[in-house]
C-alpha positions, 0 to 999 in steps of 0.5 A: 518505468515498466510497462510489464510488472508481476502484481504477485511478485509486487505483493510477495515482495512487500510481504517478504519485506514486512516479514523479514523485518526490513519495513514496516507495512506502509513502507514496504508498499511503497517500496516493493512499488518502487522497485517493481515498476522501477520507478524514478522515485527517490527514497526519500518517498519510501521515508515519506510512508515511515510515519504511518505504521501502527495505525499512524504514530502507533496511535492504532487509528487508519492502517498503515498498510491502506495508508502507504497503498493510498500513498503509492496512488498519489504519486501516480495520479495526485497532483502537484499543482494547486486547482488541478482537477485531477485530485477528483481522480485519484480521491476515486481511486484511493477510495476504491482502495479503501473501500476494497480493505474495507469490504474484506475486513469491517473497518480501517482501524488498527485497533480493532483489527489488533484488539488484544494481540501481542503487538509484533507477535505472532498473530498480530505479525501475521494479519500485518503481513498479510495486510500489506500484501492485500494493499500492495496486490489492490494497489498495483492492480488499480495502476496497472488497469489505470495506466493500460499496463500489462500484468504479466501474472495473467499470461 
């Protein structure tokens, strides 16, 4: 894993990623973490975040982008064994995350942030692009300053 990492080229990169049409916001969190901060993640965790956009399912509920954000603090800070304490930790930060996108839009729901957008276009495209960006950029942050690594941004 690096130690030095570029929040805005984490950020850039799931932004790109959603835009191009690679991924979609949960996954290219989850993916543009990966690669930034190299980590020995399998793939299959980039799969793991494929049933969260749209709101879960396309069901409009939580945002994928938060959702894929909070999967990205799992990973580095969840636990893998049952009674483990540690979960208090990462329950704090994910709503640390939560409550940041929260703070910035009035809510988590997809359908509201989407009501009467064209699903895929233009302005709904938009706001989903700028969403994973926000998340990817809140996300790295919080591991960043959690784990006393170095944002290069800030040289």
């Amino acid at each position: 894993m690096k130690t030095e990492v570029s929040i805005k080229k984490i950020k850039s990169d799931a932004e790109e990623l959603f835009r191009k049409g690679d991924f979609f916001c949960s996954e290219a969190i989850v993916y543009s973490i990966k690669n930034n901060f190299e980590l020995d993640m399998p793939d299959e965790m980039v799969a793991m975040a494929s049933g969260f956009p749209v709101g879960i399912g396309r069901s409009k509920c939580v945002c994928g982008a938060v959702s894929g954000g909070i999967l990205c603090l799992g990973y580095f800070f969840g636990r893998t064994k049952g009674g483990d304490k540690k979960v208090e930790n990462t329950l704090k930060l994910a709503n640390e995350l939560q409550e940041s996108f929260r703070q910035n839009h009035g809510c988590l729901c997809c359908k509201v942030h989407t009501q009467g957008m064209d699903m895929g276009s233009g302005e709904h495209k938009a706001q989903c692009i700028s969403f994973t960006g926000e998340v990817a950029e809140k996300a790295a942050s919080i591991i960043v300053r959690e784990l006393n690594l170095k944002n290069i941004d800030k040289e």
